[in-house]
C-alpha positions in Angstrom: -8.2 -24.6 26.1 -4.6 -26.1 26.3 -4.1 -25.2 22.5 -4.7 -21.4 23.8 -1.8 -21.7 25.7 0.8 -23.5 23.5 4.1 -22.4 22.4 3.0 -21.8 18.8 0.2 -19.5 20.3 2.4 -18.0 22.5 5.0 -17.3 19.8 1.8 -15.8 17.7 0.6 -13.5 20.6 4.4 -12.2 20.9 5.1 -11.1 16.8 1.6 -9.9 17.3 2.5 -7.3 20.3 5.4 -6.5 18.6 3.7 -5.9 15.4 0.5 -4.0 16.7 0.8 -3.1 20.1 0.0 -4.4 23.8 -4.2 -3.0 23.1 -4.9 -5.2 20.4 -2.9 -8.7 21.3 -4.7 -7.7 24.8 -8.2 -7.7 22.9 -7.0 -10.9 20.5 -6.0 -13.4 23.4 -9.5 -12.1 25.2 -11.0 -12.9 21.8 -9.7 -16.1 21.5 -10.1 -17.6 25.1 -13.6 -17.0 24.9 -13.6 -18.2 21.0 -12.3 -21.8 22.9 -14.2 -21.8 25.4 -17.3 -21.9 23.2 -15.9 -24.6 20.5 -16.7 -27.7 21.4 -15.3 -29.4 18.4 -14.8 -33.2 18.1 -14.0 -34.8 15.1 -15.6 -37.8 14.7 -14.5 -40.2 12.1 -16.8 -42.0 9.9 -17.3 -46.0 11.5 -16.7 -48.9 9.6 -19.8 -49.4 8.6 -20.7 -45.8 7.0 -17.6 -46.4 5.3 -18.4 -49.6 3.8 -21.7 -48.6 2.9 -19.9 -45.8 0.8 -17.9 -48.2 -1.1 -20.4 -50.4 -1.6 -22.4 -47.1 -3.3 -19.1 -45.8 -5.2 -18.7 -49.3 -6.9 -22.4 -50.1 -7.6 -23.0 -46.7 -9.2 -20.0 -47.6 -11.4 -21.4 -50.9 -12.0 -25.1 -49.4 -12.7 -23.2 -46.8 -15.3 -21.6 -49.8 -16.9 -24.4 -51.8 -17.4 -26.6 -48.9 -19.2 -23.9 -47.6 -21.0 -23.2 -51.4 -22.5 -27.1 -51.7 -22.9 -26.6 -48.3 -24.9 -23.5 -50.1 -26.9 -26.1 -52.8 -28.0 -28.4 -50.6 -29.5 -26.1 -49.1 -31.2 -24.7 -52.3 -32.7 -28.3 -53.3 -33.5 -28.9 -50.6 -35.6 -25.6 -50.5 -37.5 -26.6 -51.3 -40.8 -28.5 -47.9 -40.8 -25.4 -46.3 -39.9 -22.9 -47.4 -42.4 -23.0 -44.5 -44.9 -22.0 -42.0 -42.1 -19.0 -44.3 -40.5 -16.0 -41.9 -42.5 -17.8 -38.6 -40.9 -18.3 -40.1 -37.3 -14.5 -41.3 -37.1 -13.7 -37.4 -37.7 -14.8 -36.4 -34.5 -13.0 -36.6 -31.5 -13.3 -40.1 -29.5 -16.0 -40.0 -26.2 -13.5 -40.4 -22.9 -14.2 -43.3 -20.5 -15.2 -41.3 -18.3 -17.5 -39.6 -20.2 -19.4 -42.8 -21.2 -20.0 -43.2 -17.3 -17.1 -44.5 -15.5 -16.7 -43.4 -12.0 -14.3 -39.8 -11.3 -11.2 -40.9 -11.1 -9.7 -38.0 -8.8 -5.6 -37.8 -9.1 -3.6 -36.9 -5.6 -0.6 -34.9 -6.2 1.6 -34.6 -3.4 5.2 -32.8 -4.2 7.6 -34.3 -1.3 11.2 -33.5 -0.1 12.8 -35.2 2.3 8.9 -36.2 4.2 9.5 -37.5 7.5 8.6 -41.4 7.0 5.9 -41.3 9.9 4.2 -38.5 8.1 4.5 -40.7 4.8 3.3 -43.6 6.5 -0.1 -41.7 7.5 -0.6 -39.8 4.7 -0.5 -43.2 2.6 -2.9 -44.7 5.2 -5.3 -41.8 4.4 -5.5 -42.7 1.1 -5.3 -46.1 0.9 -8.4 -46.0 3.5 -10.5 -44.3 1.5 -14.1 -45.2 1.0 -14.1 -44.4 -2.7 -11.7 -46.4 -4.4 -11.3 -44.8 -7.3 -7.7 -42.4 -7.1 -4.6 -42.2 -8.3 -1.8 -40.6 -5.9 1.3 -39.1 -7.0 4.4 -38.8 -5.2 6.8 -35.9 -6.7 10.3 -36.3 -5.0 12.6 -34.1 -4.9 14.4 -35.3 -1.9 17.0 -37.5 -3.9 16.7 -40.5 -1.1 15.5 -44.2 -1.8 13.3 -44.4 1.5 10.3 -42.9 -0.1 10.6 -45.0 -3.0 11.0 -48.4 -1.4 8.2 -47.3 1.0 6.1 -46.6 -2.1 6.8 -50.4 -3.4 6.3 -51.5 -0.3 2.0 -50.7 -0.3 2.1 -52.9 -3.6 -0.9 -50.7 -4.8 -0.7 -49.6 -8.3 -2.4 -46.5 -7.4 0.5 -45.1 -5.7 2.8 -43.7 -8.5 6.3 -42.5 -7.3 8.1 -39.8 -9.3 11.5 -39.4 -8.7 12.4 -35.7 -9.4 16.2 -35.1 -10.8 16.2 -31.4 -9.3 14.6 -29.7 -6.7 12.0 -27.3 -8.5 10.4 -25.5 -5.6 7.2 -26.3 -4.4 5.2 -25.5 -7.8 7.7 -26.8 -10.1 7.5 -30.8 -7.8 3.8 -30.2 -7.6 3.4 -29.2 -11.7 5.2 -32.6 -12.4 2.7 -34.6 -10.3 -0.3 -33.0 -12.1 1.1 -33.0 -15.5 1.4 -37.2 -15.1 -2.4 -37.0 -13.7 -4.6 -39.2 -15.4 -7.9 -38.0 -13.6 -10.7 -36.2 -14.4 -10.1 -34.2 -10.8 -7.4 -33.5 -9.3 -6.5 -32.9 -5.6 -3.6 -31.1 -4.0 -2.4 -32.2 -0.4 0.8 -31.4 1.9 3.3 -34.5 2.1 2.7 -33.6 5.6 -1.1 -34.2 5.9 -4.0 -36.3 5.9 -7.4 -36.8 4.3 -10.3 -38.0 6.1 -11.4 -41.4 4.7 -14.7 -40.5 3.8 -12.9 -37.6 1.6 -12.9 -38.5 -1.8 -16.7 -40.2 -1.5 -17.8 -36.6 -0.1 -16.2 -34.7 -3.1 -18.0 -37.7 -5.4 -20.7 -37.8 -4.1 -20.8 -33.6 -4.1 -20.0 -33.7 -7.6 -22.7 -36.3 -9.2 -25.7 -34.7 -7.4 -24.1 -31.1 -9.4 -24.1 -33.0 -12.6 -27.5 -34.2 -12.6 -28.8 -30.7 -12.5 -26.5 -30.2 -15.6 -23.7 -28.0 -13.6 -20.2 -29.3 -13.8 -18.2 -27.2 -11.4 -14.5 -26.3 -11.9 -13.6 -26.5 -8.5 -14.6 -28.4 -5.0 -13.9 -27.5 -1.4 -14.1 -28.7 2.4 -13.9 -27.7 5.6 -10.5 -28.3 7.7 -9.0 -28.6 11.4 -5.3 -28.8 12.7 -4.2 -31.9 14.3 -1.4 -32.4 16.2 -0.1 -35.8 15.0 -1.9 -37.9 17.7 -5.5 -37.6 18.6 -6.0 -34.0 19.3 -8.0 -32.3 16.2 -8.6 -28.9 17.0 -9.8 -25.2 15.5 -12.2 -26.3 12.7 -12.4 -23.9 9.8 -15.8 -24.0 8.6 -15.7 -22.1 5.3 -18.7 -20.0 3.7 -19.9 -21.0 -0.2 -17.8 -19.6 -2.5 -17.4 -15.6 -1.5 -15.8 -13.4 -4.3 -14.5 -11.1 -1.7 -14.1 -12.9 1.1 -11.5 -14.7 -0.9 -9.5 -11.6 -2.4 -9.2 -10.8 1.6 -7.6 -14.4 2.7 -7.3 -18.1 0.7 -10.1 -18.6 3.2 -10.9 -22.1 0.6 -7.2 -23.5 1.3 -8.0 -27.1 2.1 -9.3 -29.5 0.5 -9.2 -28.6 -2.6 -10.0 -30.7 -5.9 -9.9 -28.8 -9.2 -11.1 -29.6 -12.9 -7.9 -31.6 -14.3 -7.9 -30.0 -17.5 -8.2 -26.4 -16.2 -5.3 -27.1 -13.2 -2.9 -28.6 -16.2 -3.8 -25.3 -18.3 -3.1 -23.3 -15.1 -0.5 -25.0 -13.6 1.3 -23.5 -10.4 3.6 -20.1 -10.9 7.0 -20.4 -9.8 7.7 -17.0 -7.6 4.7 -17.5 -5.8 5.6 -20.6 -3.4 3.7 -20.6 -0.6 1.2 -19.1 -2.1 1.2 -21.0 -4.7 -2.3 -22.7 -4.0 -3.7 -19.2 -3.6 -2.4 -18.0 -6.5 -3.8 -20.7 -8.2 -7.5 -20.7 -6.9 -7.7 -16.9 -7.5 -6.9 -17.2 -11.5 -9.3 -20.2 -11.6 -12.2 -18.2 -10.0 -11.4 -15.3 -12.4 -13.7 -16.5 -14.5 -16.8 -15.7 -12.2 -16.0 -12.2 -13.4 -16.6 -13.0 -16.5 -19.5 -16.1 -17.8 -19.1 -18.4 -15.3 -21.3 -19.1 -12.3 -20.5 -19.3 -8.9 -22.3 -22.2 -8.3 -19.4 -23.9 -10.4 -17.4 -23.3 -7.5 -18.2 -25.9 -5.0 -18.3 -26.0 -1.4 -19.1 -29.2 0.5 -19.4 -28.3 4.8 -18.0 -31.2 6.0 -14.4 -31.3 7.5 -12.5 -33.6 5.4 -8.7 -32.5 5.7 -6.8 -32.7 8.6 -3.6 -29.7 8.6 -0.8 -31.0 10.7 0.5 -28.7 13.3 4.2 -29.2 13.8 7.4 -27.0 14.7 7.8 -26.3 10.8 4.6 -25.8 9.4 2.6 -23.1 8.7 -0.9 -24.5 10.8 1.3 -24.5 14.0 3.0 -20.8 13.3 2.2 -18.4 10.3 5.2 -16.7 10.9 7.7 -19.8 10.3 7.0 -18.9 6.3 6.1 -15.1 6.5 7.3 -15.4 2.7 3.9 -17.0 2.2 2.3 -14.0 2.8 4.1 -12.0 0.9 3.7 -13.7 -2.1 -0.3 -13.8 -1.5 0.2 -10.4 -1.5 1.4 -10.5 -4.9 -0.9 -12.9 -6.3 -3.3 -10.8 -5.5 -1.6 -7.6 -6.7 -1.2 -9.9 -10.2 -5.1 -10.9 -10.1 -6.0 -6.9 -9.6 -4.1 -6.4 -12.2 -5.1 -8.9 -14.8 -8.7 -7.2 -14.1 -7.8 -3.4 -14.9 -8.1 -2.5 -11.3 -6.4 0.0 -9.5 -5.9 -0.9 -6.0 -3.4 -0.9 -3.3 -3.4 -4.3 -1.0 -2.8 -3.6 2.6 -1.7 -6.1 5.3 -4.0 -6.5 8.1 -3.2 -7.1 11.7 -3.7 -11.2 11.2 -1.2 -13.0 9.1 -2.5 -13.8 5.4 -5.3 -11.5 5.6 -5.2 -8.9 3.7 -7.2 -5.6 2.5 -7.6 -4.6 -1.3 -8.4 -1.2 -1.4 -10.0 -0.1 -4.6 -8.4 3.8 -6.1 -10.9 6.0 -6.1 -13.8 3.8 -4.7 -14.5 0.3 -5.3 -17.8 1.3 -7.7 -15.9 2.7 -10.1 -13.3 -0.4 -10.4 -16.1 -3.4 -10.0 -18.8 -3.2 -12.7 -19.7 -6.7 -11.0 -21.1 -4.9 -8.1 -24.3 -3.0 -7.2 -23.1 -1.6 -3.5 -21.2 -1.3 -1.1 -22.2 -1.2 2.7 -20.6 -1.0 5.9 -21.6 -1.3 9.8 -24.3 0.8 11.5 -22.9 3.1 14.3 -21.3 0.9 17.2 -24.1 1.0 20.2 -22.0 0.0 23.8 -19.4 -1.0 22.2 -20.6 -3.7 19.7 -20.7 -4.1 16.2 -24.1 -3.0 14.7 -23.0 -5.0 11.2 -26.0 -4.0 9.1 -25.3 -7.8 7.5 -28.8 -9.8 7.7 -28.6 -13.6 7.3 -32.2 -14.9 6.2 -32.6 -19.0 7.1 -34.6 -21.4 5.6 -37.7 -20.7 7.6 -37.1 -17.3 6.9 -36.2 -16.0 9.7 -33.7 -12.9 9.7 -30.4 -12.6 12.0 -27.7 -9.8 11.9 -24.4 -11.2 11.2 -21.5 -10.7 14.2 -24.6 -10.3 16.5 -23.1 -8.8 20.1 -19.1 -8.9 18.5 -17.2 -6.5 20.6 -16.3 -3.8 18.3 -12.6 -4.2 19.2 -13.0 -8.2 18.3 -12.3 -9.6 14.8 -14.7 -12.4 14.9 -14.8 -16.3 13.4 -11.5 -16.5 11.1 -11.8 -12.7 11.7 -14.2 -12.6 9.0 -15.6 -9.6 10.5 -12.8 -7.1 9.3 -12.5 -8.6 6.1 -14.2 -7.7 2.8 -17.1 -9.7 1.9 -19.9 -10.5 -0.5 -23.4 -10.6 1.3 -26.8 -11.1 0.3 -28.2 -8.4 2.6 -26.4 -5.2 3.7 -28.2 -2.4 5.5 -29.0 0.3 2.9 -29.2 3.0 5.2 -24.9 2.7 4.9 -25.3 1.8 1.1 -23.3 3.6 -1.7 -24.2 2.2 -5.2 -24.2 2.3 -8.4 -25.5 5.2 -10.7 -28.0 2.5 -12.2 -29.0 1.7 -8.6 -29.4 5.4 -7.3 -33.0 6.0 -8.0 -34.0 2.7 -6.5 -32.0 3.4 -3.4 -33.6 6.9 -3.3 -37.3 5.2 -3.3 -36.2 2.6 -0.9 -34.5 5.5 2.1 -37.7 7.4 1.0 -39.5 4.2 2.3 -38.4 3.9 5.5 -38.4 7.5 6.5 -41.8 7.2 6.1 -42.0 4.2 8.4 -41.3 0.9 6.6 -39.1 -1.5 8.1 -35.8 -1.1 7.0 -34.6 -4.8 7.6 -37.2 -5.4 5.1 -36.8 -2.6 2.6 -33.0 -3.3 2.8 -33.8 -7.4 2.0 -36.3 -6.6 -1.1 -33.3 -4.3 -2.9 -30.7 -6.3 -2.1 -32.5 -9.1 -3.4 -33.6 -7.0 -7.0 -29.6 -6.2 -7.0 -28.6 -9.7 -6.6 -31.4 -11.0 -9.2 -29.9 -8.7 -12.0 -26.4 -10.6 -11.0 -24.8 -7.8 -8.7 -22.6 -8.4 -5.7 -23.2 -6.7 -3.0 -20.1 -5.4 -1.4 -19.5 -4.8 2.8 -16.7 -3.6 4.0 -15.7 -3.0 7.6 -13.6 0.1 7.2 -16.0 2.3 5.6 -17.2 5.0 8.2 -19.9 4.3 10.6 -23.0 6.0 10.4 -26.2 6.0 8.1 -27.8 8.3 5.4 
């Protein structure tokens, strides 16, 4: 409760009266009292001995790779002689990387620094030199002209700290592209100078990233979970994000931290200059472009385990958004550029909460997004709370309305519930869709006038849209009420 009432939050609560009146920072501080009073979070840190047990498993892996890939290398010596004839053809073709022979991920840190307070460097080089998975590379980009980061750096006596001492200050994306042009790693990862990894971090994204492979899918990105922590022993307001959500993430960078991204796509990418601040943003929005196109989302990782912690201090965004409101401005562009780069025509509204945002499609969204089927919105509001019309279907099949009981003047966890979204089920009696989807939503409203169950009928159509490889669209501000 104390982090309710801290200066940052009071700060937050008084831009936020001045920006959208005494009603809704009235309803937001309700909102997020009781939201605290509910969240028990504590992180607990992996013990020693889940943590040796991980490095014990990252290096025999390895060591099981090595050993059939040098069984493989005997066979293939053995039957030489056969080969001979074809050795000028074979040299033609491009050589097989290390790591593509079986050698562990090597995942490359970059860190752009400037001027990084030595305790926060001390830490953050703690966080990776704990790790349970050994294989990384991290590299320092400085830009802060000093010698104290440097002699810090030789001071670890680990050659998998690499310090690059920058002769100008490029801005955040120009430090940060040097760093991951010098990465040597198949992955790379991006983290503040200011923060730390969990140590179990790297053996998580590893771990996440073998068990994808052996089903033949080798994703382009992989994310965690967060929470803020306040330097000492306080880690608090966990951010425990959704798989990868189209929409969801053209409404906020919702997939932020931690972040580890394809190395050759990242170098071919890059970060923009212009867009600092956002420049993360930016940069997962033009890597996910591609799920518009031929790419699955399933190459888009999500792994629900909190492995980043986001320092909260006087300075940084985590502690108060509007200490860089320039950040949110130039997620605003980025995704004005990414609309753009589409062929859609839309206009990108601010919200009331800081970095979220609303892309409003010109006319209707239907006619801009071949990708989706329909587009839904709440039920009518019965006693004041939100009748979503979003239903959630477990394992054991068992079917829940999403924001179940939200107060209709609430915004909900991460105030997803005014955000665009991607869903698997949306209530079809708010549904617009498609021209190809008309007749079938005809039938199915036919359906349940005539007494079928319309969480049901609404489930079987959204799951026909979804097979054909629709989205399914819901959206917060379309007008209550049903057809």
């Amino acid at each position: 409760m104390r982090h309710v009432f801290s200066l940052s939050n009071l700060i937050k609560a008084y831009r936020y009266l001045k920006k959208n009146g005494a009603a809704a920072v009235f309803s937001a501080v309700q909102e997020r009292i009781l939201q605290d009073g509910k969240n028990d979070w504590r992180y607990q840190r992996p013990d020693r001995e889940t943590l040796e047990a991980q490095r014990k498993d990252a290096i025999a892996s390895f060591e099981a790779m090595a050993f059939s890939e040098a069984a493989t290398s005997l066979d293939t010596m053995a039957s030489s002689e056969t080969m001979v004839s074809s050795e000028t053809a074979a040299s033609s073709e491009p050589a097989v990387s290390a790591e593509e022979k079986g050698a562990p991920v090597l995942f490359s840190i970059a860190v752009p620094a400037f001027k990084t307070n030595p305790v926060y460097l001390r830490e953050l080089l703690d966080s990776l030199q704990e790790q349970s998975y050994p294989y990384w590379e991290l590299l320092l980009a400085d830009a802060g002209g000093e010698d104290s980061m440097e002699q810090a750096v030789r001071e670890r006596k680990d050659d998998r700290i690499r310090y690059i001492r920058l002769e100008t200050n490029e801005g955040i994306a120009g430090n940060t592209n040097a760093a991951i042009c010098r990465a040597s790693g198949r992955y790379i990862g991006l983290l503040d100078h200011d923060d730390v990894l969990t140590p179990d971090a790297l053996y998580e994204m590893a771990h996440a990233l073998k068990e994808k492979e052996k089903r033949g899918i080798h994703p382009i990105f992989l994310y965690s979970d967060e929470d803020k922590w306040d330097g000492e022993d306080s880690y608090y307001e966990p951010h425990h994000k959704l798989d990868f959500n189209l929409d969801l993430l053209l409404s906020n960078n919702y997939i932020c931290h931690f972040l580890v991204m394809e190395a050759s796509l990242m170098k071919r990418l890059l970060l923009r200059p212009g867009f600092d601040g956002a420049q993360d943003y930016d940069l997962v929005l033009r890597a996910s472009a591609d799920v518009l196109r031929d790419k699955a989302e399933e190459l888009c990782v999500h792994i629900p385990k909190v492995l980043y912690h986001w320092r909260c201090h006087k300075e940084s965004t985590a502690s108060n958004p509007a200490s860089k409101t320039y950040a949110y401005e130039a997620g605003r562009r980025a995704l004005e550029d990414f609309a753009k780069n589409q062929g859609w025509n839309v206009r990108i509204h601010d919200t009331r909460h800081l970095g979220f945002y609303c892309m409003e499609f010109l006319p209707d969204v239907l006619s801009q997004r071949k990708d989706i089927a329909a587009a839904a919105g709440p039920l009518p509001s019965v006693k004041g709370k939100l009748i979503s019309g979003i239903y959630d279907t477990d394992q054991q099949g068992n079917t829940k309305m999403r924001y179940q009981d939200l107060r209709r003047s609430f915004s909900g966890y991460m105030h997803r519930a005014v955000l665009l979204q991607d869903v698997e089920t949306a209530d079809i009696r708010t549904m617009q869709v498609s021209p190809q989807w008309q007749s079938a939503l005809d039938h199915a409203l036919r359906q349940i006038r005539e007494g079928a169950d319309p969480i049901q009928t609404s489930i079987h159509l959204c799951k026909e849209m979804r097979k054909e490889g629709f989205r399914i669209l819901w959206d917060p501000c379309r007008k209550e009420g049903t057809h």
